[in-house]
MDTraj code that builds the backbone (N, CA, C; nanometers):
import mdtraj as md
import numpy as np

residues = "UNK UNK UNK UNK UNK UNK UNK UNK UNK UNK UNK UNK UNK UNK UNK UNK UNK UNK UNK UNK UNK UNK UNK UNK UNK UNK UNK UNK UNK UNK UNK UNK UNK UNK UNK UNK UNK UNK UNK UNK UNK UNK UNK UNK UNK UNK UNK UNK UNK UNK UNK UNK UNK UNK UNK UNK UNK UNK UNK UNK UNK UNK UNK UNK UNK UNK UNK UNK UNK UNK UNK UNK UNK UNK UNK UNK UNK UNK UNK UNK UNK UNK UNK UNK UNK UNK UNK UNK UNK UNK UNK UNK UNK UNK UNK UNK UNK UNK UNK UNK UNK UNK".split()
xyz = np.array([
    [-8.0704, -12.6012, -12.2447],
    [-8.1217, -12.7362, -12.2387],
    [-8.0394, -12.8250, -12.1461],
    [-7.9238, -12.7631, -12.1103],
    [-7.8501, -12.8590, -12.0091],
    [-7.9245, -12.9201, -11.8778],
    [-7.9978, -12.8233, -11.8033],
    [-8.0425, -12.8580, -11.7130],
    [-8.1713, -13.0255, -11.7337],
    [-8.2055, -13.0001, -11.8222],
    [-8.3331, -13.0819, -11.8935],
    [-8.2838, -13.1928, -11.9315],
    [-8.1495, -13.2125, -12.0071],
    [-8.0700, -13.3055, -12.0421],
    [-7.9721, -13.3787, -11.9250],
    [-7.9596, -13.3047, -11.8348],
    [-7.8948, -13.3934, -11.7482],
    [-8.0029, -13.4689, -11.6713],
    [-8.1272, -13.4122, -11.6325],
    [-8.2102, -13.4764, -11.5946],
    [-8.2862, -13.5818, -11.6236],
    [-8.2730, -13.5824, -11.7786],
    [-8.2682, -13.7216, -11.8645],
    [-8.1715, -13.8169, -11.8198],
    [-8.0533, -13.7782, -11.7796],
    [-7.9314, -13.8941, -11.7899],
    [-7.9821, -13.9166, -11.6431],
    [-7.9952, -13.8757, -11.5573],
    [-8.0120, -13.9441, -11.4049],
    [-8.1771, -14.0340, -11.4273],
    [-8.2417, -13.9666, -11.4442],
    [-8.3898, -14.0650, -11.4331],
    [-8.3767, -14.1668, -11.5292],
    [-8.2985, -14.1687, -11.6507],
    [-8.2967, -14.2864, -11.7238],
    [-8.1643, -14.3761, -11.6847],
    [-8.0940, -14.3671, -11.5659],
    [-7.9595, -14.4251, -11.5316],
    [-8.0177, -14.5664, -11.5765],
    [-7.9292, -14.6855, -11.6416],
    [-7.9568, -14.7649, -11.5945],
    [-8.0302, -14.8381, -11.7225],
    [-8.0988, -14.7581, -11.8152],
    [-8.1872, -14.7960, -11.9338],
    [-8.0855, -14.7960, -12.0729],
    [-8.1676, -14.8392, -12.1594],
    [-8.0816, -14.8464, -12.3057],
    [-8.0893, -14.6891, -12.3112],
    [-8.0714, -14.5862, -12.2883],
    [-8.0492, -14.4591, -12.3128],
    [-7.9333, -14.3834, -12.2967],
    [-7.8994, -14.2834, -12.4594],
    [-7.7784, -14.2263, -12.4394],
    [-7.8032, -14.0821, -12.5150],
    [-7.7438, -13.9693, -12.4442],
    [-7.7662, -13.8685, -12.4955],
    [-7.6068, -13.8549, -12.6080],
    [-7.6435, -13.7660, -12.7041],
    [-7.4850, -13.7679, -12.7864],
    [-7.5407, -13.6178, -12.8770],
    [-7.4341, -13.4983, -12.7818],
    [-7.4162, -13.3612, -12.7890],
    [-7.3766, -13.3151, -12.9498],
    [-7.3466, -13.2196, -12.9804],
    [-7.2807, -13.2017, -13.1191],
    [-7.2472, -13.0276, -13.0568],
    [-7.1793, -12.9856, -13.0388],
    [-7.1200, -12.8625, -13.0392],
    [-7.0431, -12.7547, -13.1362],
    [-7.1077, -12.6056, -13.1247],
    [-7.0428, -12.5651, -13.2893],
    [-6.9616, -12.4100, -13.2119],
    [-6.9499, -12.4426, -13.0518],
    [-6.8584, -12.2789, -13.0292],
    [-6.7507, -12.3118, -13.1022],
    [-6.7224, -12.1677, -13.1391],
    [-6.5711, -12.1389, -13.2386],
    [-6.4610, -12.1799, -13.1153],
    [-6.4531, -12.1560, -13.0095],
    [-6.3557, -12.1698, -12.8868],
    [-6.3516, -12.2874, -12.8475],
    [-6.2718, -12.3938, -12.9084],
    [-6.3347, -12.5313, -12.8075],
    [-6.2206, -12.5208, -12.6983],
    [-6.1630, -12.4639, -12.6637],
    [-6.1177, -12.3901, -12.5116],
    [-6.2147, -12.3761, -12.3830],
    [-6.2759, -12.3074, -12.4886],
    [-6.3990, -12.2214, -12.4200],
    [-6.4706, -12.3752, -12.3511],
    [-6.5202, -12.4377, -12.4769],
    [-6.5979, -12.5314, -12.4792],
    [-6.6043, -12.6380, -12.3424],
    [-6.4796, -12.6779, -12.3822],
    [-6.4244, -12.7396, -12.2492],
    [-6.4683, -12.7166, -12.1180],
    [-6.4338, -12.5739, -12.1200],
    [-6.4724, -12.4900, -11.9968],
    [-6.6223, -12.5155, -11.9541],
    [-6.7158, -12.4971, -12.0232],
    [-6.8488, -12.5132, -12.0439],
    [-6.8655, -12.6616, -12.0229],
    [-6.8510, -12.7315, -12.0683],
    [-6.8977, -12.8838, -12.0675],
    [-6.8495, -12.9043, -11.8711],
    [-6.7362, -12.8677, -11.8158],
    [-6.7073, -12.8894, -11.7340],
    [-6.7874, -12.8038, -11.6226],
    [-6.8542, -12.6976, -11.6021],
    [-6.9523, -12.5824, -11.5439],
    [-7.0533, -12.6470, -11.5772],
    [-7.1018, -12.7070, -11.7004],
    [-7.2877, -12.7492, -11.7031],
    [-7.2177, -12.8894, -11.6475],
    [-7.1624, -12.9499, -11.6030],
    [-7.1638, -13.1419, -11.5614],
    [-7.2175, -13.1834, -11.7031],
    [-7.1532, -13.1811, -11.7933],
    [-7.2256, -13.2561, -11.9249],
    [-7.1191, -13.4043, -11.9416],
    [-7.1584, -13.4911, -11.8211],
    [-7.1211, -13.6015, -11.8376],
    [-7.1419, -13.7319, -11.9768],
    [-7.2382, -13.6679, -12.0764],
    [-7.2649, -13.7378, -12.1470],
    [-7.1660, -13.6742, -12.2953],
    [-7.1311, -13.7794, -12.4192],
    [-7.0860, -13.7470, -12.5441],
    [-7.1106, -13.6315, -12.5854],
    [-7.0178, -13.5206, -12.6096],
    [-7.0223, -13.3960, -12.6850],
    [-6.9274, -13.3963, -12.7175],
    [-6.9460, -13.3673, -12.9034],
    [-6.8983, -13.3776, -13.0488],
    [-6.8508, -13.2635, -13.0794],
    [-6.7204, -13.1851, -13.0765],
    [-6.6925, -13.0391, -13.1346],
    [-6.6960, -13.0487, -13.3077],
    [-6.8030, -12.9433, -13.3531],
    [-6.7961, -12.9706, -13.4766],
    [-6.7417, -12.8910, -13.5542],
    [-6.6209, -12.8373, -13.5000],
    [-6.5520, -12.7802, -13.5600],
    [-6.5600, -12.5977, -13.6051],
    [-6.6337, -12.5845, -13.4981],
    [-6.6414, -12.4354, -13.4572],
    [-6.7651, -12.3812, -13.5789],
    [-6.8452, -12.4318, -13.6291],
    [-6.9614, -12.3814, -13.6777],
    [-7.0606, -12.4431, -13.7435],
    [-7.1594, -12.4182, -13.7831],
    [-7.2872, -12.5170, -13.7887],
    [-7.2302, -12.5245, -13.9283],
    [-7.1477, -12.5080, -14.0113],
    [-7.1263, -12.5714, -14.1174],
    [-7.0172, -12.6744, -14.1084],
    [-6.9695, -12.7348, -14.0072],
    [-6.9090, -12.8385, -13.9369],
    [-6.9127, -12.9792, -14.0197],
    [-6.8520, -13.0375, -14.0244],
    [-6.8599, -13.1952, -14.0700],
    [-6.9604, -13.2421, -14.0198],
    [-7.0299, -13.2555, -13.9279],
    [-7.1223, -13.3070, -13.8363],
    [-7.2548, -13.3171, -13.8615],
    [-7.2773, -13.1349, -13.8704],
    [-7.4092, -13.1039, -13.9179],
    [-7.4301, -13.1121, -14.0332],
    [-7.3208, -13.0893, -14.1306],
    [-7.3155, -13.1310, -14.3228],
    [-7.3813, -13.2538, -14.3326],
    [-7.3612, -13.3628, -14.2466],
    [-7.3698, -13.4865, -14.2527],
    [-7.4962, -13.5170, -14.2506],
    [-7.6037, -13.4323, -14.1267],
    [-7.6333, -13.4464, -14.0855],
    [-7.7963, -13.3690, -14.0507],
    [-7.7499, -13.2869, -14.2377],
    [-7.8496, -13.1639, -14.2562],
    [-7.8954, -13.0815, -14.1393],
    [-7.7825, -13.0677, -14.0864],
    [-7.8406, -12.9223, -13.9147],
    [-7.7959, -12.8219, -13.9888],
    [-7.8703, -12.6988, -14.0053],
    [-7.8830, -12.5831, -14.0077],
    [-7.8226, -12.4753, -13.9088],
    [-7.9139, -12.5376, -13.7760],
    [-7.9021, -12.4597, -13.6336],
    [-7.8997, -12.4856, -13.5549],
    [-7.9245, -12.4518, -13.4365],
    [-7.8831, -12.5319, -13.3201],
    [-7.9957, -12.4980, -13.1990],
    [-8.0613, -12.5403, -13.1434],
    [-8.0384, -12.6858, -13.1407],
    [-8.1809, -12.7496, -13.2095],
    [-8.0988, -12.8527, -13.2796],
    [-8.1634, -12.9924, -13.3784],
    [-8.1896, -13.0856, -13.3103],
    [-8.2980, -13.1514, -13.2584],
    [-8.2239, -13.2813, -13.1759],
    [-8.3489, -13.4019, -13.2862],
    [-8.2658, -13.5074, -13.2690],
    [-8.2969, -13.6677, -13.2971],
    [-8.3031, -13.7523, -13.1957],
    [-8.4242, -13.8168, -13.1861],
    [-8.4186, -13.9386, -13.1290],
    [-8.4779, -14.0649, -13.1869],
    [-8.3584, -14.1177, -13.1374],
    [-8.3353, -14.2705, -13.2596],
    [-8.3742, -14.3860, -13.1852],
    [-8.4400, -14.4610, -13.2445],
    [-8.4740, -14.5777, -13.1479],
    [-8.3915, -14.6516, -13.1509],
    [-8.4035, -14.7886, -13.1058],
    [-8.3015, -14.9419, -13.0930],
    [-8.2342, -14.9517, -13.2012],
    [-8.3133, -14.9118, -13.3115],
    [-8.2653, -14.9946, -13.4585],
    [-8.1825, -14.8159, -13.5107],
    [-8.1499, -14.7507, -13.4391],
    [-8.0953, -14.6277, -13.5178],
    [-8.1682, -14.5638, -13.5973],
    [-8.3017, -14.5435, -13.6070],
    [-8.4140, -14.4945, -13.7107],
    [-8.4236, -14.3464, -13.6162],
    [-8.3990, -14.2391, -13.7017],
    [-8.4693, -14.1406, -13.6485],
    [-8.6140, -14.1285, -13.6376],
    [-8.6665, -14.1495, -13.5226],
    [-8.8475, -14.1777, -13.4764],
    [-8.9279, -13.9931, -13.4336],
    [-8.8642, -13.9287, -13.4334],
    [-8.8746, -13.8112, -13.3786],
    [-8.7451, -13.7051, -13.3796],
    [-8.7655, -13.5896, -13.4306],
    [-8.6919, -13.4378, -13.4557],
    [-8.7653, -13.2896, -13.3688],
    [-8.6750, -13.2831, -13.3511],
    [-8.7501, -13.1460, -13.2881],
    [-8.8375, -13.1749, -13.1575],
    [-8.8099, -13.2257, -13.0642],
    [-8.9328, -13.2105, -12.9863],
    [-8.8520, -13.1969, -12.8465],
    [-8.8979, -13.0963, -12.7855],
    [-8.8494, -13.0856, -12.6063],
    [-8.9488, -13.0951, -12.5604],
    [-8.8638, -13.0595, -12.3986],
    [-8.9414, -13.0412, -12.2792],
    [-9.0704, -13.1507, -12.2463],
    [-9.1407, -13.1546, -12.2123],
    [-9.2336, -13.3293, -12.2148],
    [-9.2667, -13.4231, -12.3292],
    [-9.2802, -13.3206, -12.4730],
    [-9.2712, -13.3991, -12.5449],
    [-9.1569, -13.4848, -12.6036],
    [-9.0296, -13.4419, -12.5546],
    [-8.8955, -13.5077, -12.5727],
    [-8.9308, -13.6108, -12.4739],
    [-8.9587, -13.6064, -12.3804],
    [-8.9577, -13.7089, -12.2297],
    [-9.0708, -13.8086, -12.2791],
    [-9.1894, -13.7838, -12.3445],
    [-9.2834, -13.8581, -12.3768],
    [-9.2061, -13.9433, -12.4857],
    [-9.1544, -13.8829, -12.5837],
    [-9.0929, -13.9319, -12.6794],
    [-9.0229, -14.0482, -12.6796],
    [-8.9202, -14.0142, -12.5727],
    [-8.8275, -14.1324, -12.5293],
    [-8.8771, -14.2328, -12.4398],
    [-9.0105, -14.1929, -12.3582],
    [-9.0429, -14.2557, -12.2696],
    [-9.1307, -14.4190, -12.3725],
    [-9.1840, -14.3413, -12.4647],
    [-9.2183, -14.4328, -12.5782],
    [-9.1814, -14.5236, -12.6393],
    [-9.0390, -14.4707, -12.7066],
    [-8.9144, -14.5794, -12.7435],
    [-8.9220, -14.6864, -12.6388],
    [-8.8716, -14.6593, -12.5091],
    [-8.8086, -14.7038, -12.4246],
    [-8.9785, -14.8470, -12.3829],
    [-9.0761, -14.7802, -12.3916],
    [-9.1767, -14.8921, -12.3966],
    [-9.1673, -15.0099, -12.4588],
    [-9.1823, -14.9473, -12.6127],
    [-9.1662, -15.0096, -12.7180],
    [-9.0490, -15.1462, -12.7343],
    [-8.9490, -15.0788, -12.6727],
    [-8.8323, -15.1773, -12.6259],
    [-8.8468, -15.3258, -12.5329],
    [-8.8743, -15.2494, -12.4368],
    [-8.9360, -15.3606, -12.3203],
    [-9.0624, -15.4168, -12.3441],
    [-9.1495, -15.3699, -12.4467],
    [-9.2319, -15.5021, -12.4992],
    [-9.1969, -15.5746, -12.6140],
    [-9.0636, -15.5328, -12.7132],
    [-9.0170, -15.6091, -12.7923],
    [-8.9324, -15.7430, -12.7261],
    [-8.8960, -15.6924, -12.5595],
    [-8.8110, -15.7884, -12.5298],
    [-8.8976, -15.8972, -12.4331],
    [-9.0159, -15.8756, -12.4467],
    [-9.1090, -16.0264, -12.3773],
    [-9.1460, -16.1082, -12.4349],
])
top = md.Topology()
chain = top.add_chain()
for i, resn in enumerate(residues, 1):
    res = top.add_residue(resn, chain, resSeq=i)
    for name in ("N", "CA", "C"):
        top.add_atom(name, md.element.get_by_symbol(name[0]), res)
traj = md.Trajectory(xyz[None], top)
């Protein structure tokens, strides 16, 4: 999903939008390594080397990957959804926003 997710952060430069990672490799060595090879310029969370992590406990994740997207007010509005329907998803929020603010 890196490729898909960074492409989120460039076309939305600039908007109320923020991506925020959660990571469960056992190696956060490794991890490092990785975040720095994919350009994952955006927040990634080591959760402590496995999906039973503080993070995902919190946060009822099972597996990986979970994703949430939360609108203005922090409401999870949508789970589970990629590829256009993630982009539709957010593209929605992000409406919703700019007609709350006229």
């Amino acid at each position: 999903m890196y490729p898909h997710e960074r492409s989120l952060v460039e076309r939305l430069a600039g908007e109320p939008f923020a991506i925020v990672g959660v990571n469960s490799d056992k190696d956060r060595e490794e991890l490092k390594k990785t975040i720095s090879a994919e350009k994952i310029t955006w927040r990634s969370f080591w959760n402590g080397g496995s999906t039973a992590g503080p993070i995902s406990t919190r946060w009822n994740v099972s597996s990986w990957p979970t994703i949430y997207v939360l609108d203005g007010e922090g409401r999870i509005r949508f789970k589970n959804v990629r590829g256009e329907q993630l982009d539709a998803s957010i593209d929605q929020l992000l409406a919703e926003l700019k007609a709350k603010a006229k």
